[in-house]
Every structure is written in C-alpha cells, then in structure tokens.
C-alpha positions in Angstrom: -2.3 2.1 19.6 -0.4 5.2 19.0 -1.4 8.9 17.8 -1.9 8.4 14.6 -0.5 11.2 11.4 -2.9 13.8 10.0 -2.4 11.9 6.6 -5.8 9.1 6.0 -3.7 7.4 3.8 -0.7 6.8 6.7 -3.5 6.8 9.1 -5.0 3.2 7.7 -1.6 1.9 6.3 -0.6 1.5 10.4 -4.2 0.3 11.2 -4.1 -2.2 9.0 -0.3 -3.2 9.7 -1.7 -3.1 13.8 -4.7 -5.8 12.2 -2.4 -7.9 11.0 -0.1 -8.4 13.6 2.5 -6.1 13.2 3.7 -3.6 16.1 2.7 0.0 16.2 4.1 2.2 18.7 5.0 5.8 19.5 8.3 6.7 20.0 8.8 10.0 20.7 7.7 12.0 18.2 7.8 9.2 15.8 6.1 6.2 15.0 7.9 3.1 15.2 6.7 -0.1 13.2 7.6 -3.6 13.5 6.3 -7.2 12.2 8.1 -9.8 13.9 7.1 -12.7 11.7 8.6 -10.8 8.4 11.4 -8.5 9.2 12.2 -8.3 4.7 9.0 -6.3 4.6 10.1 -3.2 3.6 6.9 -0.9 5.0 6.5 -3.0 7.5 9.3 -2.3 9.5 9.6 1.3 9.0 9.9 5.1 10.7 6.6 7.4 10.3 7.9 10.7 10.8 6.2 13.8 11.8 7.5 15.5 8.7 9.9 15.3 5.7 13.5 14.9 7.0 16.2 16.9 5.8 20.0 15.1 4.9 20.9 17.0 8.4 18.7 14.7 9.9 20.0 11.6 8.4 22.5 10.1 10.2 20.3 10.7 13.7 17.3 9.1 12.0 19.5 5.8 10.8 20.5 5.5 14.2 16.8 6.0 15.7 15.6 3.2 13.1 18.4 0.9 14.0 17.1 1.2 17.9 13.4 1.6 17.7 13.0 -1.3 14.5 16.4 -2.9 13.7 19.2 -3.4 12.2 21.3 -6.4 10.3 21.3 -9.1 10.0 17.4 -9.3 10.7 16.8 -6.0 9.3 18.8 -5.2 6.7 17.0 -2.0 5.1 15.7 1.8 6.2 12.5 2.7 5.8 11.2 6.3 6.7 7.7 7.9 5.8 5.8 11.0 6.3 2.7 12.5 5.3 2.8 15.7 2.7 0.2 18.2 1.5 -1.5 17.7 -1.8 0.4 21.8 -3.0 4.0 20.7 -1.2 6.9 21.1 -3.1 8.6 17.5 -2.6 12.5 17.3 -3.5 14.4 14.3 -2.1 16.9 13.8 -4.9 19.7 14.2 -2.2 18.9 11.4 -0.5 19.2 9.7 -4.0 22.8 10.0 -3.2 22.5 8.4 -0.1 21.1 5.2 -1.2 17.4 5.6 -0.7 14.6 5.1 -3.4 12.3 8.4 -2.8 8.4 7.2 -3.9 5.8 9.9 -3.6 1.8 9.1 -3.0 -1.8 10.5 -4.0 -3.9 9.8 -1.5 -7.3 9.7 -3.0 -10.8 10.0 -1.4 -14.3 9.9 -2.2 -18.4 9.4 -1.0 -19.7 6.7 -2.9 -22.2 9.0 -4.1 -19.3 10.7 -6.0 -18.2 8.0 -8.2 -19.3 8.7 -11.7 -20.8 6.1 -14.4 -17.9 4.9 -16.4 -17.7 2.7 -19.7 -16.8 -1.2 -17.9 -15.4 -4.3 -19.4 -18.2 -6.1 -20.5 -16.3 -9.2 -20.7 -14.9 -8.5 -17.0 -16.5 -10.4 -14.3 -15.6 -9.2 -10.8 -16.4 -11.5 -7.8 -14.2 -12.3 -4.0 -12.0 -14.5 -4.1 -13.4 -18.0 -2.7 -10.9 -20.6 -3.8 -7.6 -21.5 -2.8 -6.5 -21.2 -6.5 -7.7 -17.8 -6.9 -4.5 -16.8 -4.0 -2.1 -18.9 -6.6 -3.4 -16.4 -9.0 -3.0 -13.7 -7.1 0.5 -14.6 -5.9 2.0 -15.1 -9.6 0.2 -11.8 -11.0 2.1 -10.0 -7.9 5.4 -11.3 -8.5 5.2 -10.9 -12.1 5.0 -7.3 -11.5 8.1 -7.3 -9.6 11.4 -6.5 -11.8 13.6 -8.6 -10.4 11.3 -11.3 -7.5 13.9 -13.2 -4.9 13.7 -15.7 -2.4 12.8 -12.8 0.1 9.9 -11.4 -2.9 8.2 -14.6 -2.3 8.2 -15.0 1.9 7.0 -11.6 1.6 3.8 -12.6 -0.8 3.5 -15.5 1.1 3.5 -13.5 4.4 0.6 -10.8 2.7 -1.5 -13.1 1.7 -1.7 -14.8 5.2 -2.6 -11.1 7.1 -4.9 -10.6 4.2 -7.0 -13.7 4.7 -6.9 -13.0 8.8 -8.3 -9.9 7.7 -10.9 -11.5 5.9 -11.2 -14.1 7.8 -12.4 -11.6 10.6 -14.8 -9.8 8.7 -12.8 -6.4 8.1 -12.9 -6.7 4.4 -12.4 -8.9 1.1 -10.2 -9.5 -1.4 -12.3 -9.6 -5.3 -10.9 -11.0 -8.7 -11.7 -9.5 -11.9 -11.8 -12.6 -14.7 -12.4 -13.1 -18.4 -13.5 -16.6 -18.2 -11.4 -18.3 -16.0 -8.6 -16.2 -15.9 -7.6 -13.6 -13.4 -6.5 -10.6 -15.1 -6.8 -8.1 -12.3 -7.6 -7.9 -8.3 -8.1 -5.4 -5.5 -8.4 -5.1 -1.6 -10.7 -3.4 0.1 -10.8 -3.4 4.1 -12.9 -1.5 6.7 -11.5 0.3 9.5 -12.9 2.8 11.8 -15.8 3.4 9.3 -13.2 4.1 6.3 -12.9 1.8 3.6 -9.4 1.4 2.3 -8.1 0.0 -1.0 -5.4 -2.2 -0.9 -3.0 -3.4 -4.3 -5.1 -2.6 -7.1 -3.4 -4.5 -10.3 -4.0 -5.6 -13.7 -2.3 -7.9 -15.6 0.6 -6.6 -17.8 -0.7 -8.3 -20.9 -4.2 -7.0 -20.1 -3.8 -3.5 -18.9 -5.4 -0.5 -21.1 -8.4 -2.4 -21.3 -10.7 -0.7 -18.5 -9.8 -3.6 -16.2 -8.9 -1.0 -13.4 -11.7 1.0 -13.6 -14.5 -1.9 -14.3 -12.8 -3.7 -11.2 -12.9 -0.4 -8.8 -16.6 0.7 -9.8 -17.9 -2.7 -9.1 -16.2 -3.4 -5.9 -17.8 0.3 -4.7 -21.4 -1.2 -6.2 -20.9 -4.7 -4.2 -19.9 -2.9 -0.9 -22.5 -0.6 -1.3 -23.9 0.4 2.2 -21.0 -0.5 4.2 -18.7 2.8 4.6 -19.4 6.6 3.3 -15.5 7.0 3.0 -13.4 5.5 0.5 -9.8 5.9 0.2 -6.9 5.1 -2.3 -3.4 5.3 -2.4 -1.7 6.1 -5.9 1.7 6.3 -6.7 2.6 10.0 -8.4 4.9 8.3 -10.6 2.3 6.2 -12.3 -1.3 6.7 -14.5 -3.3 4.8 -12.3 -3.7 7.8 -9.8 -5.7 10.3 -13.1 -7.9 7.4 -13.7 -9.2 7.1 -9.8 -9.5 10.8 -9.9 -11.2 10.6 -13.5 -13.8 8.5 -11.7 -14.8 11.2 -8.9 -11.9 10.2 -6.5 -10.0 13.7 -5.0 -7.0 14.3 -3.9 -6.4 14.5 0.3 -2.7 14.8 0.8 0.2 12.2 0.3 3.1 10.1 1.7 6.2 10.3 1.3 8.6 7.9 1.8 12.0 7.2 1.2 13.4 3.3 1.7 17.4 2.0 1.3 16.7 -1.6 0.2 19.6 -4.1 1.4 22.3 -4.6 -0.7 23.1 -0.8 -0.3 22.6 -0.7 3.5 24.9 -3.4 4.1 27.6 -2.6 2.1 27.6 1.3 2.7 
C-alpha cells in the first residue's frame, strides 16, 4: 500500500478503492490508481497529487496520467485529486477552460459522542439491506440522480454495487435503507477501516428530499453501529446543502479534496 495523503477523507477513498480491488500505488510523488475490471470509473482511475496543480503543470500531468493509469481507448478521461485545507483559497476556473469539471469537498468528522439529538422521520424506518431487491432499489435511485445515465452509468453501478457487497460480504461494513413502508426513499454506506468509520453515498430520493430523510437515516446508522469505531467521517460536496446539515448535527470540518476530472467526449476530441 502506498503512503497515504494527510487528507482522512483521501486517506479512506484509496483504502477502500485498495478493498475493492482496485490498484494503489506510489509513483513518485504521486499516487497512481487503477481498477482493472472498470476502467469508465471516473475516481477510480485517477492521479492523487501532493498538492493543487497549477495550468503550468498541466500538460506534464496529462502525460504522467496517460503512463501511470491510461489512456484511450480503455481510458478515455483525466482524473486528478489533492487534498486542501478547510481556510484555502481554491480557484480552478482556468482549468474550466481546459475541459475539466473542478468539484470541491468538506471533509467532515466527528466522535459519536458529538452527534446531537435531532427531530427524525417518524415514518422513516432505517434497516441493512438484506434482499436482492433492496440493490434494484438502490441501483434506480442512483441513476435517477444522474442527469444524463449511459450505457457506461450503468456498468459502473453495476460494478459499485459488486465491491460494495465484497465489502460487506467481508465484514468491513454495511449498506442500510431508509423506507416508508415498502419503499426506499433514501440509503447510505458506512465501512470500517483502520478503526475509522467512513460514509459512503448518502442519498434521498428526489421526490422525497426536505423531509429529514438525511438526517433520520445518518443518526440512526451512528445509533445501530454504536460501539464499533470512535471516528466517523463524511465527505460533502461544497457545492451542495447536504454538507450544513452534517455539520448542523455535530459533524466538523477536517480539510477537503479537490479534484478536477475531463470526462470523455472532451478528452477525445481535444
């Protein structure tokens, strides 16, 4: 395994990746990451760098990521990511210009002691998944969240929801469904590794969110796992609420990743 970032958040994204079978390797004074069996998974096959790149850097760091994890036609994006400070000024609109999608990330923490009460759901009931038709859920919720799913939208469900069960499957963790009745209107991850838990995928439902799913889902997960790890850790996306309401329930704030990723169609036509 190689020498992992400062960043907890990067830290378990390339333990779990490593879990589930994909390659993990120092290269220098990068990371390089690889998974074989699904080369359209975009942070799958990816760069970690040891800090954010400037558009001097670029062309050097296309090349590196076309030697150390590939290039078309088996991969056909560029995937770079980094960890940042929580008080970092982060800027990447140049490389905007260049074809990449910038996506910053909270990386959240907190003691299970440190959660506080919250209002829940009463009508939510939040259990692990234990059917096969609770996956077939899970798999139309995600690709209902996708703007605009494809051929390779679905392989790459397909390909999550096999490591996540091997995951599972092994112990490390679960995956638990939050349901009114019989219906699955939200679901989250949450995996053990190296005495940290980490979330994985929290989602609602678009026709059910602003209801306290989220939170109902999250606090009960932390009740059922109670015992089992000290350290819990989320990742958030900046651009979206869902970070204020983990940090609304006691989470706090521990750096973030960066990334910046130049999906297909632009790489192969540039």
């Amino acid at each position: 395994m190689c020498h992992l970032p400062v960043s907890v958040g990067l830290a378990t994204d390339l333990l779990l990746l490593a879990e589930t079978g994909s390659l993990v390797e120092s290269q220098g004074e990068n990371i390089a990451v690889r998974t074989p069996d699904a080369p359209e998974y975009f942070f799958g096959n990816m760069l970690v760098l040891p800090w954010r790149p400037s558009t001097r850097d670029l062309k050097r760091l296309e090349y590196d990521f076309a030697q150390l994890v590939g290039e078309p036609p088996l991969i056909a994006h560029r995937t770079f990511a980094w960890s940042e400070s929580a008080e970092s000024t982060v800027n990447l609109d140049a490389f905007v210009k260049q074809g990449y999608i910038p996506a910053v990330c909270r990386v959240l923490a907190a003691h299970p002691d440190d959660i506080r009460p919250i209002e829940k759901n009463s009508l939510i009931k939040v259990r692990p998944f234990d059917t096969a038709e609770d996956w077939d859920a899970w798999s139309r919720m995600h690709l209902s969240d996708m703007s605009d799913p494809t051929d390779s939208s679905q392989r790459y469900i397909e390909y999550q929801r096999k490591a996540y069960t091997s995951l599972i499957n092994r112990d490390l963790g679960n995956w638990w469904g939050a349901y009114i009745e019989d219906e699955q209107v939200g679901s989250l991850g949450l995996f053990f590794l190296g005495g940290i838990a980490r979330f994985q995928s929290v989602i609602t439902a678009p026709q059910h969110r602003n209801t306290g799913i989220c939170k109902t889902l999250v606090s009960e997960v932390i009740r059922q796992i109670a015992g089992r790890s000290n350290r819990l850790i989320i990742v958030a996306d900046e651009a979206y609420h869902a970070g204020n309401i983990y940090m609304a329930m006691g989470f706090q704030q521990q750096g973030r990743i960066a990334s910046l990723c130049q999906e297909p169609l632009y790489a192969t036509t540039r």
